[in-house]
N, C-alpha and C positions, 0 to 999 in steps of 0.2 A: 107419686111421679117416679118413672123409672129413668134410674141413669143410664147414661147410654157409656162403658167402660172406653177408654183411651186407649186406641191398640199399640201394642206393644213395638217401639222402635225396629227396625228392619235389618238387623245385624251379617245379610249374608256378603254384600260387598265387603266389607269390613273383612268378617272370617277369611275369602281367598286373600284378601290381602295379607293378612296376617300369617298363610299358609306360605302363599310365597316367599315372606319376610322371613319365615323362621327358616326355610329351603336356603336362603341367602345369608342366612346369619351362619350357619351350618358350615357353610360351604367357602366361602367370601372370609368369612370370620376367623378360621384355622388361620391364614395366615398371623392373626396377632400372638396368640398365644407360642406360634414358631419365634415370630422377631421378639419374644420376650425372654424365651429360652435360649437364644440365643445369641442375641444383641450384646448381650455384659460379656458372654465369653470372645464373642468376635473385637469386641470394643477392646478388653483389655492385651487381647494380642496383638493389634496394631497401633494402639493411643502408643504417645512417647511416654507417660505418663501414667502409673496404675490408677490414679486419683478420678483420671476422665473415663475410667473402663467402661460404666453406665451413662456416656454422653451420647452415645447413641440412640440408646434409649429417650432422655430426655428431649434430643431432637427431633424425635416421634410424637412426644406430645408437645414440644413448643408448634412441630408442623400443623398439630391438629388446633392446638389454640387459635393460632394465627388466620387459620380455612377457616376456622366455626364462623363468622361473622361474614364473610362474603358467600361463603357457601350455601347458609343462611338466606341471604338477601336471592343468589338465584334462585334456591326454591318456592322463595315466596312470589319471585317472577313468574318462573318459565317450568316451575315442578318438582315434587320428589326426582322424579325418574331422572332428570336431567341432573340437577346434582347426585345423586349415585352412580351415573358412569361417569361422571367426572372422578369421584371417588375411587373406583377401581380402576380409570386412566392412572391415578396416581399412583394405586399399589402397586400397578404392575410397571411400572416406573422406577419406583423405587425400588422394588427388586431388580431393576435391572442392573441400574445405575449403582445398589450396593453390592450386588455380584462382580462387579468391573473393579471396585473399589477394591476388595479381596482379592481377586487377579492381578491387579497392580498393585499392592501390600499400599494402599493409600489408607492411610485415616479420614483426610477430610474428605475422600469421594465417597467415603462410607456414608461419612456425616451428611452427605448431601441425598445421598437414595436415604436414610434414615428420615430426614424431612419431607421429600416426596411421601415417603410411607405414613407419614403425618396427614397426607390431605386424604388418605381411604381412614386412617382413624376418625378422623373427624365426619366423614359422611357416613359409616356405619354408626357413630351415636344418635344420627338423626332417624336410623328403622323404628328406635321406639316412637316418636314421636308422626314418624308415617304410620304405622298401626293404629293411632289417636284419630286420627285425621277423617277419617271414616266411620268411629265408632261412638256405640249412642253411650248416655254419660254412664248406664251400668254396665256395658261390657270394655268400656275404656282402658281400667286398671288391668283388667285381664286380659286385651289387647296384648296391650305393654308389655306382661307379664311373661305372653306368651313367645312373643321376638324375643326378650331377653332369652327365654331357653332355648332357644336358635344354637347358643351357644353353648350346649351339654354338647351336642354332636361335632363341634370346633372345637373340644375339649380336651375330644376324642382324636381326632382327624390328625390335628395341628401335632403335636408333641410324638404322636405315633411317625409321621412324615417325617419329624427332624430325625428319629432314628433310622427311619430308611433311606435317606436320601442323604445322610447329614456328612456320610462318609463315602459317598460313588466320588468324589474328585480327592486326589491330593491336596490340594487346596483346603483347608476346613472350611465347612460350612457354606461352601460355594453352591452346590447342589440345595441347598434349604432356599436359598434365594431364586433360583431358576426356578423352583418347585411352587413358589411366592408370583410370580412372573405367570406360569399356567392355571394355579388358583382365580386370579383377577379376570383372566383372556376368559375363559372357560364361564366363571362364574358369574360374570357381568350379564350374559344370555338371560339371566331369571329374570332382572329388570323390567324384560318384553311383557313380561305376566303380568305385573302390575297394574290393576286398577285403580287409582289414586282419583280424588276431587281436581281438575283443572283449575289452575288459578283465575280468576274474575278477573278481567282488566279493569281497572281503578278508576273511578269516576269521579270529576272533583267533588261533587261533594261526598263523598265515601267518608265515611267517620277511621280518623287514621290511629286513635289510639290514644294512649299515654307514653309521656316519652321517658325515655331508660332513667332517666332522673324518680319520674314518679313511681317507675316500677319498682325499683328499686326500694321505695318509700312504703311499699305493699308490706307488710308483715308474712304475710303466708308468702309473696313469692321471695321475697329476701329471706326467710328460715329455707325455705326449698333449697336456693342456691347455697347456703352455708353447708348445711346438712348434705348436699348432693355433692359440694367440692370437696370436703373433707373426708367424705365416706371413700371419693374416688381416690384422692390425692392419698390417703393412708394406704390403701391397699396397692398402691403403684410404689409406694416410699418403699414396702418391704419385700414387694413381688420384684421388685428389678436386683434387689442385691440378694436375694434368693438360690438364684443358682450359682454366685461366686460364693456363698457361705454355703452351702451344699457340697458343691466340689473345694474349698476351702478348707473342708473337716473331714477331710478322705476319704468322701463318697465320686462316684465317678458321675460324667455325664448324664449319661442314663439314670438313674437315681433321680437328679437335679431333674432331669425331663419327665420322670414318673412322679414328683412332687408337684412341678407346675401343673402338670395335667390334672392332679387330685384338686390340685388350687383352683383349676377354672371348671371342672364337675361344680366344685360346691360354688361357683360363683352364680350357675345359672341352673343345676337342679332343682333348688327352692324355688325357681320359677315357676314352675307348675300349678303352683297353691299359694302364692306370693300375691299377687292380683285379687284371689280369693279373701285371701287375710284382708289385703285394704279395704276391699267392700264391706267386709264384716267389720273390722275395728278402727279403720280409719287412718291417711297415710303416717299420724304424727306417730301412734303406738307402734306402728312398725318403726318408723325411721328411730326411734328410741332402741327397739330391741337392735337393729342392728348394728347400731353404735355400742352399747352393752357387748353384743358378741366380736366386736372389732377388739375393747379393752381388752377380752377376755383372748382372742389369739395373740396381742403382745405380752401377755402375763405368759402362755405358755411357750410360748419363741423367750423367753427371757429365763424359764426354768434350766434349760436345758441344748445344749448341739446336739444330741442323739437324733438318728434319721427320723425316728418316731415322734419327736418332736417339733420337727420339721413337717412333714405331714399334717397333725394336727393342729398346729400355728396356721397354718397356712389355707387348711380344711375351712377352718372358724374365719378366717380374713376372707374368707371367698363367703361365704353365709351372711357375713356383716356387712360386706360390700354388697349384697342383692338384696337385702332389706334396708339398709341405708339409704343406696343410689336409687333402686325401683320405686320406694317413700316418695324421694325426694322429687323425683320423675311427675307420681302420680298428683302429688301437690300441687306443680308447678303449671301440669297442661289441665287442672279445673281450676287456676286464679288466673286467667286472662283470657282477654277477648279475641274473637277470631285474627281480625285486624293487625291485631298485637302482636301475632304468631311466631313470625319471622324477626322482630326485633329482641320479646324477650328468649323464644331458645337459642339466636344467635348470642344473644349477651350471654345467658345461660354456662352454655359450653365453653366460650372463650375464657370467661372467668374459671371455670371449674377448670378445664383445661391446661389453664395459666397458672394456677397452683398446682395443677397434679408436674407441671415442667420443673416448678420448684422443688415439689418435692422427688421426682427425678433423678436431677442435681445433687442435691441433700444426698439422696439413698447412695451415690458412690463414694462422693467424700466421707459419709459416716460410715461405712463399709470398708474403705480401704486407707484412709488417713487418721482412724481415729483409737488410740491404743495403740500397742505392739501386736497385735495377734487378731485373728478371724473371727474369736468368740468374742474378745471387745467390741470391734466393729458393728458385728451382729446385735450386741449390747446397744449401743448406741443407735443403733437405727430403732429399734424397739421402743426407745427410750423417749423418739423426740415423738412418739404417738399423743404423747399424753397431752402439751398446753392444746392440741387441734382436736382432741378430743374433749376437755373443756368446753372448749368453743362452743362446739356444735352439740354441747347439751345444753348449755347455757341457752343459745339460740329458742330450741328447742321449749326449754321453761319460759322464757321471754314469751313465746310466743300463748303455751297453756295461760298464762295469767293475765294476760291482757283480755279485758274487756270483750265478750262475745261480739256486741255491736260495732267494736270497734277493729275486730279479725274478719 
């Protein structure tokens, strides 16, 4: 008897979307890596306080925490599309509103565009999960994989703009926000492109899921979220006090901006092949190595303050953060059901989110209150990698040993 072969899933809606996505991550995306480069130096010139200098920052990802879970809930209404211009309504918000801030030498109006800038962070971590949405379960991971690289060319864009732009006003850094402001207006247009699945209007008896209790109770998706928070939250702990210990150790601006940009190449280069690797070895072996390559960027930020070593810390923290977070990613959207979609990635992010604010936080008090000098500081931020790194291998083995039947 002859079989008749199973044709091959239909992946070309999927693809433009994914084209789009990475056009948008590209493009949309530069502004993070600008407010990362320099958020700490704008913060610590207006805070009363050198202690708050990165409170800026954290109020970027408390803004995104706090969005993921409504944000969340409208796409799972009304669509990707629609919460993503809500998303770049907010950045280009937030750049305005922390441009004013700067004009008015205010701290707290900073802090308030820094939070608006919070609700496009929070809608650009949902493109991985729009690439998903569309795709058959073998080209899923490489979806993902491939919006994450979106951001090699944000990599580029972003840190090159703060040098150009970063000094047209007397004012510092005024010109980087206005520049944040035409990114959002401009970039939001790719949007129209998208082909996305429409939401199905909900029928009572529609099967609604498991509730965040029992997802929670899931093994694979509770290692996803550990493994995904900590991969994110380490690399935001030592990217935000980054460019004050760069320029802290008598390197200039530029330097500090040619560092972060090496930092966000390597965070989404390995994208390319990253999606590849999960198909072949599966997302646990990855989210292991990239947690191994995160230890190994605080061993060498701990060697040494030389700019060389700043680069390569930083190089390795971007490499550990895209096979950590993309792992963790790719685990999470194969253990739940359609239904579920909107409950667990808004829980997802909020969580992840919620520790990356703490660690934030952390990253400027241990940076600037902790020792007498910038190489202490830098010390100590290094340092507190390690119990969150535990964690999430811990997690990790938890998860290898438990019973097949029972993962």
């Amino acid at each position: 008897m002859t079989e008749i072969a199973t044709p091959a899933p239909d992946d070309t809606r999927a693809r433009r979307n994914v084209a789009v996505l990475v056009a948008v991550q590209a493009i949309l995306g530069a502004q993070m890596p600008m407010v990362f480069t320099v958020g700490g130096l704008a913060g610590q010139m207006l805070a009363p306080n050198p202690c708050l200098a990165t409170l800026p920052i954290s109020l970027i990802v408390f803004g995104s925490m706090t969005t993921a879970p409504w944000i969340s809930a409208v796409m799972q209404r009304f669509g990707r599309r629609t919460g993503f211009f809500i998303g770049a309504g907010g950045g280009a918000l937030g750049g305005a509103v922390s441009a004013y801030g700067l004009y008015v030498d205010s701290f707290l109006i900073f802090l308030l565009g820094s939070y608006f800038t919070g609700i496009y962070m929070s809608a650009q971590a949902f493109y991985r999960f729009a690439a998903a949405d569309a795709a058959s379960d073998d080209f899923r991971p490489k979806a993902i994989s491939y919006v994450m690289a979106g951001g090699l060319a944000s990599a580029l864009i972003g840190p090159q703009l703060v040098k150009v732009v970063g000094d047209v006003s007397v004012i510092p850094f005024l010109g980087v926000y206005f520049a944040i402001v035409i990114l959002n207006a401009g970039g939001a247009l790719l949007f129209l492109f998208l082909d996305l699945p429409r939401p199905k209007p909900r029928l009572a008896d529609d099967p609604t899921g498991r509730s965040r209790r029992a997802l929670l109770r899931d093994p694979k998706i509770l290692t996803a979220i550990i493994v995904g928070m900590v991969s994110y939250a380490l690399m935001n702990l030592v990217m935000t006090s980054t460019p004050l210990a760069v320029v802290g150790c008598g390197f200039d601006r530029n330097n500090a901006a040619d560092v972060v940009s090496a930092h966000v190449l390597a965070m989404f280069v390995p994208s390319f092949f990253t999606g590849h690797l999960i198909a072949r070895y599966g997302a646990e072996r990855i989210m292991a190595i990239g947690l191994t390559i995160l230890a190994g960027a605080g061993l060498v930020a701990l060697w040494g303050v030389e700019l060389e070593n700043f680069f390569a810390a930083l190089i390795l923290l971007g490499v550990g953060w895209n096979f950590g977070f993309i792992g963790a990613t790719a685990l999470l959207t194969a253990s739940h059901a359609p239904e579920e979609r909107g409950r667990v990635q808004g829980m997802n992010d909020a969580i992840v989110f919620g520790f990356v604010t703490l660690a934030s936080l952390a990253s400027g008090g241990l940076m600037n209150c902790s020792g007498g000098s910038v190489a202490a500081g830098w010390t100590a931020v290094n340092l507190a990698m390690v119990p969150f790194l535990a964690l999430a291998g811990g997690a990790l083995i938890w998860l290898w040993l438990r019973p097949k039947e029972a993962v």
